[in-house]
C-alpha positions, 0 to 999 in steps of 0.5 A, a space after each residue: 387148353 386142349 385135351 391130351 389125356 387120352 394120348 398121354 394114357 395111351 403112350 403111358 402104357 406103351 413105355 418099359 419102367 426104364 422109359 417112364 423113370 427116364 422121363 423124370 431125369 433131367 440132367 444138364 451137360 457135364 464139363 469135362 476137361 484137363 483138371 483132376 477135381 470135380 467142377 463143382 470143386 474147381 468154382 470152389 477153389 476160385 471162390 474161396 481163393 485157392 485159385 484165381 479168376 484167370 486160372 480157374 478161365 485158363 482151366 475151363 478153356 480146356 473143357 468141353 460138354 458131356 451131353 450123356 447121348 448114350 444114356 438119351 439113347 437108352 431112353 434115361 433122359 426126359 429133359 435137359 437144363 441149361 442148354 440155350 442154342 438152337 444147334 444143340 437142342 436139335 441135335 439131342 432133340 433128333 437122337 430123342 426123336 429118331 434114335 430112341 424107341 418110343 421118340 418122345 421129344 426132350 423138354 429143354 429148360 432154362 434160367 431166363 430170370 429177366 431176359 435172355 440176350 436181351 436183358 431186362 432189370 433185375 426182377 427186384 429192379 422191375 418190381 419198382 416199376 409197379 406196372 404189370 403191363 410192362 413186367 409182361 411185355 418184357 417177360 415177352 421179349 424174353 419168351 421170343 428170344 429164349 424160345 429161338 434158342 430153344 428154350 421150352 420152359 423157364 425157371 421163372 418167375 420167383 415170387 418168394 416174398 422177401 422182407 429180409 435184405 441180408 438174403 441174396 435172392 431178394 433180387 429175384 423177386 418182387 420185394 416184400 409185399 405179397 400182393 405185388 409179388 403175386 400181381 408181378 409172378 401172374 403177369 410174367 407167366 402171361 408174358 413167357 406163356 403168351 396166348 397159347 403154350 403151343 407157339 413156337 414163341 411160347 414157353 412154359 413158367 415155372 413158378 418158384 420156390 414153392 414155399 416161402 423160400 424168402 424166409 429164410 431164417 437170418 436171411 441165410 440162402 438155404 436155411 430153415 423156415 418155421 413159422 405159423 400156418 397163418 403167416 405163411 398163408 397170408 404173407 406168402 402162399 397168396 403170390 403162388 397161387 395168383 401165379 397158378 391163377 394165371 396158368 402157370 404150367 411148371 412149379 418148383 419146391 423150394 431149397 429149404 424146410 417148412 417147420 422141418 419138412 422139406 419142401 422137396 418131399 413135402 407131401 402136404 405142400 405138393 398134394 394136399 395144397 397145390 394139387 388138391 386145393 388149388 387144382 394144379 396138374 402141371 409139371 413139379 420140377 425139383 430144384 437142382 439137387 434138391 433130392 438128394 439134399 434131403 439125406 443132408 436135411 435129415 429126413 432121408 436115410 439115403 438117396 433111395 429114401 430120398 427118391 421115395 419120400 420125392 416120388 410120394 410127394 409129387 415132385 414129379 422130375 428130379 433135376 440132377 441129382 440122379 436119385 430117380 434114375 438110379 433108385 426109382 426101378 428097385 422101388 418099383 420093383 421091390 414093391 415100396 413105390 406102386 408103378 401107378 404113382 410112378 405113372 402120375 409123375 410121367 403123365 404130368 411130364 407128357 402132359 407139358 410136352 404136349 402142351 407145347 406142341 413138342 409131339 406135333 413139332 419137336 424142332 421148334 427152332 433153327 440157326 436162322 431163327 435164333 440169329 434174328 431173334 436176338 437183341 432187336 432194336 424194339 427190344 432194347 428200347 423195351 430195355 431201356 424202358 423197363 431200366 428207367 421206369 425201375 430206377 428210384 431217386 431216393 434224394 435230390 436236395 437242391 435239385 441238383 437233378 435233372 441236370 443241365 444239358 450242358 452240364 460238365 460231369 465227372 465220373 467216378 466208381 469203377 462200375 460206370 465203365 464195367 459192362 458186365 457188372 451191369 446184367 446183375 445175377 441170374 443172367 446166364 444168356 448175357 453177353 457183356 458186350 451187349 451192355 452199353 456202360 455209362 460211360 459209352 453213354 456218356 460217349 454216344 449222347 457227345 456229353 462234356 464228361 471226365 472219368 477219375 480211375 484213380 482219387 488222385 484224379 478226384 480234385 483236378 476234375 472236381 475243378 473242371 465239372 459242374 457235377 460230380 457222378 459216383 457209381 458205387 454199390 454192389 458187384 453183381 456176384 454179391 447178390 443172387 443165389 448163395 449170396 446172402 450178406 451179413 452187412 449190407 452197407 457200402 464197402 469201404 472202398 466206395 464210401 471212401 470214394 464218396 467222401 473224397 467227392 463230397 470234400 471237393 465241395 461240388 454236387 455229388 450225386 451217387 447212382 447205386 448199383 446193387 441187387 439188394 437194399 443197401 444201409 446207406 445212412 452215410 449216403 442218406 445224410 451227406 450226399 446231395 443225391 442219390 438215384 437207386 439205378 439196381 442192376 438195369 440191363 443191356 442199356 443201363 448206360 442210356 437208362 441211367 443219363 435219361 434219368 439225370 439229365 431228365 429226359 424222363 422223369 423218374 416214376 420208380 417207387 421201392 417194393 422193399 425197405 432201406 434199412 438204416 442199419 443191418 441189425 434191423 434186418 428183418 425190416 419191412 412195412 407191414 410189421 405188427 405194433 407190438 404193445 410197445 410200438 418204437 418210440 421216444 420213451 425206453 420201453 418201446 421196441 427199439 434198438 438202442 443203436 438203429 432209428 425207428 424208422 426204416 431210411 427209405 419206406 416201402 412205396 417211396 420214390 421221388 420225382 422232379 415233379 410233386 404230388 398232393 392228395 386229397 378227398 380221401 372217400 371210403 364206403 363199403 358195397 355188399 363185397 367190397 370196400 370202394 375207395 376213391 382219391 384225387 392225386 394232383 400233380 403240383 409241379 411244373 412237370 408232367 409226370 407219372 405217380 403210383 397210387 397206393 391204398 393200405 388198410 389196418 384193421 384196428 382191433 382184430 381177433 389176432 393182430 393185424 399189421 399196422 399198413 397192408 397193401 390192398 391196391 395200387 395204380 399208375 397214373 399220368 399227370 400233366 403239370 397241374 392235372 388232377 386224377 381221380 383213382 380208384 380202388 375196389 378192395 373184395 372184402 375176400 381180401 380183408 380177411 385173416 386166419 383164426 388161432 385154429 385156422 378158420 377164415 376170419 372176417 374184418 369187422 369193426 374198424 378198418 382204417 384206409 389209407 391213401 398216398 405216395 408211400 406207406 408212411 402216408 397219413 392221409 386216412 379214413 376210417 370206416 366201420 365194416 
């Protein structure tokens, strides 16, 4: 990447202290209108009822946005947040350019979690797909799109590692494995940053939430995370880092505490780790309000004691919460913060816009560009891709899937006709009438189906179809941020639907909308079949039909545990044993009330194929183990399986979790082909950390395991 250092020291030293304080404010537009409350307080009047959906649209119909030019004039604003056309970010980019002293371009940044116009799965959805050469090129479609509309820097990907169903966020990420989410995080910043940040089509990544933001005590979005250096260095700090490897630009501290520093102000985390150890010299970005939030923590005074612990720290912009640019001069002038630690902070933001080339090429877009930029047809069937291959098949007794062509199905469940339900949250570009439902699907591909709006219905069509489909799970507003659930187990409403269904006496099969795992006991033991579908995008409608009526065969393989019940929420594959592993016997570490096992493990997925396998062989080189296993495609169908290999290191000197991923490949297989796959595990990546934190190697014996899912039990051991 090119040198800009000596530029950025020369127009450092040009700017006033108002000019370099600006340019760590970022702000997004405010909504004025005819309403006496804030607009913060307006959504909370609609979400805790106090005013509907209809008044509280009736009420945003009349506002309009506050772009603060005046204060962008004055050189107070370095970036904006959540402005994504082409027109408005060439307007303020013109004022920041020809109307303000210095004409230092704006950073726009945006949302683009998992598509922009055109969007892709949730990333929890896309995760299941085990397939980084898809997670880029989609992150790249994204970038194409985002950037027509001006976008120069999105706030992705999330690589919080999530082992607890209840948090909301778990859609967001890549699951509850640390190695997939890193494999996941460094693929989708080669897909937004492409082969040169300076692109017109390029934009920066911006990791989150730095650190362990998916550990939030009890699942509750927000809320404290306390935990051992050494768990949190080798569950979660890894997927950051391999984001940082992979030439992510941009990190953003996380919401939440670590054992009771805030990760906003967290000197340690921000300097000593990211900056110090690991190298970073990008941009770290708040996250929104997040400053400010630190007095509420209770390690701030006030919001001047807030910007000063921030500053310090090495958040280097504060995202909306206007403590920067309304206490950083007085801290600076009254000699509590020196100006070259202000002067730090500014170069990193300098830094990332000439990165991106905004000095040579402020207006990296037009109307013209952005109109032909948006949903392409090799877009959409990258959607429509991604949406299939993310889609798990949890059940199929009697092979009731793939269906017949001519096939007589009815459908049932609200969500088969809701467009817009099917984007998922975190999809702030989305148009529901870019979506395509099942039942337009159903319309398009001329398939004999009946759709029952009401139970009343369920008996007269059961007489008619051959099927029975029920589009039951969650509405997309119950995952995602402040969407945390203390029972995630169907509503009644939907398991009353599937029961009506299942008394007719004909094949039901239930296809699950939803952003998190779902405890679906009731599911997993009536219901012939179940087909985990998330939230898909754009073309979930068509994604959905290719899977039942087997145009492709399903090749998803879950990256988090279904729980059976919520009180065993924490639930994830790589526990420890305890010295009471859960068994048949009383004292053993159970529930009285929950099964042992998970209902559906991690790395589990069916398809309409089987597959078998075999010769397991293990050996270890001077840096690594190297391990080796036939996979067999036993079925009458080609067909596409995940290898996965686990190690467990058998007696250590602090315990060590009973199945860790160490690899995993997607191979494709022709009905009766074997492959032979193979994984090299860096003996680097074997070791753990010591009660005092010194890095210790695995020795003794390691057992190797090698299947479809983590329950496999083809294993070798092997003496390190």
């Amino acid at each position: 990447m090119k040198n800009y250092e000596d530029k950025i020291k020369d127009l450092c030293s040009q700017m006033t202290l108002e000019e370099k304080i600006g340019q760590l404010q970022q702000c997004g537009p405010s909504l004025v209108g005819a309403f006496d409350v804030s607009f913060d307080e307006l959504l909370n009047m609609m979400f805790d009822g106090r005013i509907s959906q209809e008044e509280f649209n009736r009420l945003m119909g009349t506002a309009k946005q506050d772009f603060h030019e005046e204060d962008l004039r004055a050189g107070k604003i370095g970036s904006y947040n959540g402005v994504g056309d082409a027109a408005t970010v060439n307007r303020l980019q013109k004022i920041a350019v020809e109307e303000t002293r210095l004409g230092i371009p704006l950073l726009f940044g945006y949302d683009v979690i998992h598509g922009f116009r055109t969007v892709t799965p949730i990333p929890l959805a896309e995760s299941c797909a085990w397939e980084p050469e898809l997670w880029e090129k989609t992150g790249r479609i994204a970038a194409k799109e985002a950037t027509a509309a001006g976008v120069h820097m999105t706030f992705a990907p999330m690589v919080d590692v999530s082992k607890d169903a209840r948090w909301g966020r778990v859609s967001e990420g890549a699951g509850e494995d640390v190695l997939l989410n890193g494999v996941y995080g460094a693929a989708k910043v080669k897909g937004f940053q492409g082969d040169d940040l300076s692109k017109e089509d390029a934009m920066a990544a911006c990791l989150k939430h730095f650190a362990a933001y998916g550990a939030g005590e009890a699942g509750r979005d927000y809320n404290r995370v306390d935990m051992s250096m050494q768990r949190l260095w080798e569950e979660y700090m890894p997927a950051y880092k391999a984001c940082i490897d992979a030439g992510a630009r941009a990190v953003m501290p996380a919401f939440n505490d670590i054992n009771g520093v805030p990760c906003t102000v967290n000197r340690w985390l921000l300097r000593d780790i990211l900056r110090k150890k690991w190298g970073f010299d990008g941009l770290v970005i708040s996250d929104s309000n997040a400053i400010a939030e630190c007095v509420s923590h209770g390690i701030a005074e006030n919001k001047k004691d807030a910007a000063k612990q921030a500053i310090f720290a090495g958040t280097d912009m504060d995202m909306s919460s206007n403590s920067y640019i309304e206490c950083l001069k007085e801290l600076v002038e009254e000699g509590e913060v020196p100006e070259s630690v202000l002067d730090e902070a500014v170069e990193d933001v300098l830094r990332i816009k000439f990165e991106l080339g905004l000095f040579d090429n402020p207006y990296q877009t037009s109307g013209e560009r952005e109109s032909q930029a948006m949903l392409k047809e090799e877009y959409r069937l990258i959607a429509r891709e991604a949406a299939v291959k993310s889609m798990v098949l949890l059940k199929n007794e009697n092979d009731v899937l793939p269906l017949k062509k001519d096939a007589r199905i009815g459908v049932f469940g609200a969500l088969a006709a809701d467009k817009g339900q099917m984007t998922g949250a975190w999809s702030i570009g989305a148009r529901p009438e870019d979506c395509i439902s099942i039942l337009e699907a159903c319309r398009e591909r001329g398939i004999s189906y009946q759709y029952g709006e009401n139970l009343s219905d369920i008996q007269r069509i059961a007489d008619e179809s051959d099927v029975l489909v029920a589009a039951v799970g969650e509405l997309k507003e119950e995952s995602g941020e402040a969407a945390s659930r203390a029972d995630i187990t169907l509503n009644q409403e939907h398991l009353s639907l599937i029961k009506e269904l299942l008394g007719t006496g004909k094949p039901v099969v239930a296809v699950l909308f939803n952003g998190r795992p779902l405890a679906i006991p009731e599911l997993a033991e009536h219901v012939q079949t179940i087909v985990e579908a998330w939230h898909p995008g754009v073309e979930a409608g068509p994604a959905v039909l290719d899977v039942l009526y087997g145009d492709v065969n399903p090749s998803g393989k879950l990256t988090v545990t279904f729980p059976a019940a919520t009180g065993q929420c924490p639930m994830y594959y790589a526990h420890i044993n305890t010295g009471r592993p859960g068994g048949k016997s009383k004292f053993t570490s159970k529930y009285l009330d929950a099964p042992v096992e998970p209902l559906y493990p991690f790395g589990y997925g069916l398809s309409y194929t089987s597959y078998t396998y075999g010769d397991l062989k293990a050996e270890k080189t001077k840096d690594a183990v190297r391990v080796s296993v036939s996979v067999t495609n036993a079925g009458k169908r080609d067909g596409d399986e995940t290898a996965q290999c686990y190690v467990q290191d058998v007696a250590a000197k602090r315990v060590r979790p009973v199945r860790q991923l160490k690899g995993f490949e997607k191979v494709s297989l022709k009905a009766g082909e074997t492959k032979k796959v193979e994984f090299v595990i860096p003996l680097t990546d074997l070791s753990y950390y010591g009660w005092d934190m010194e890095e210790i190697p695995c020795e003794g014996t390691l057992r190797i395991y090698a299947g479809g899912d983590s329950r496999t039990e083809l294993m070798k051991e092997l003496i390190l």
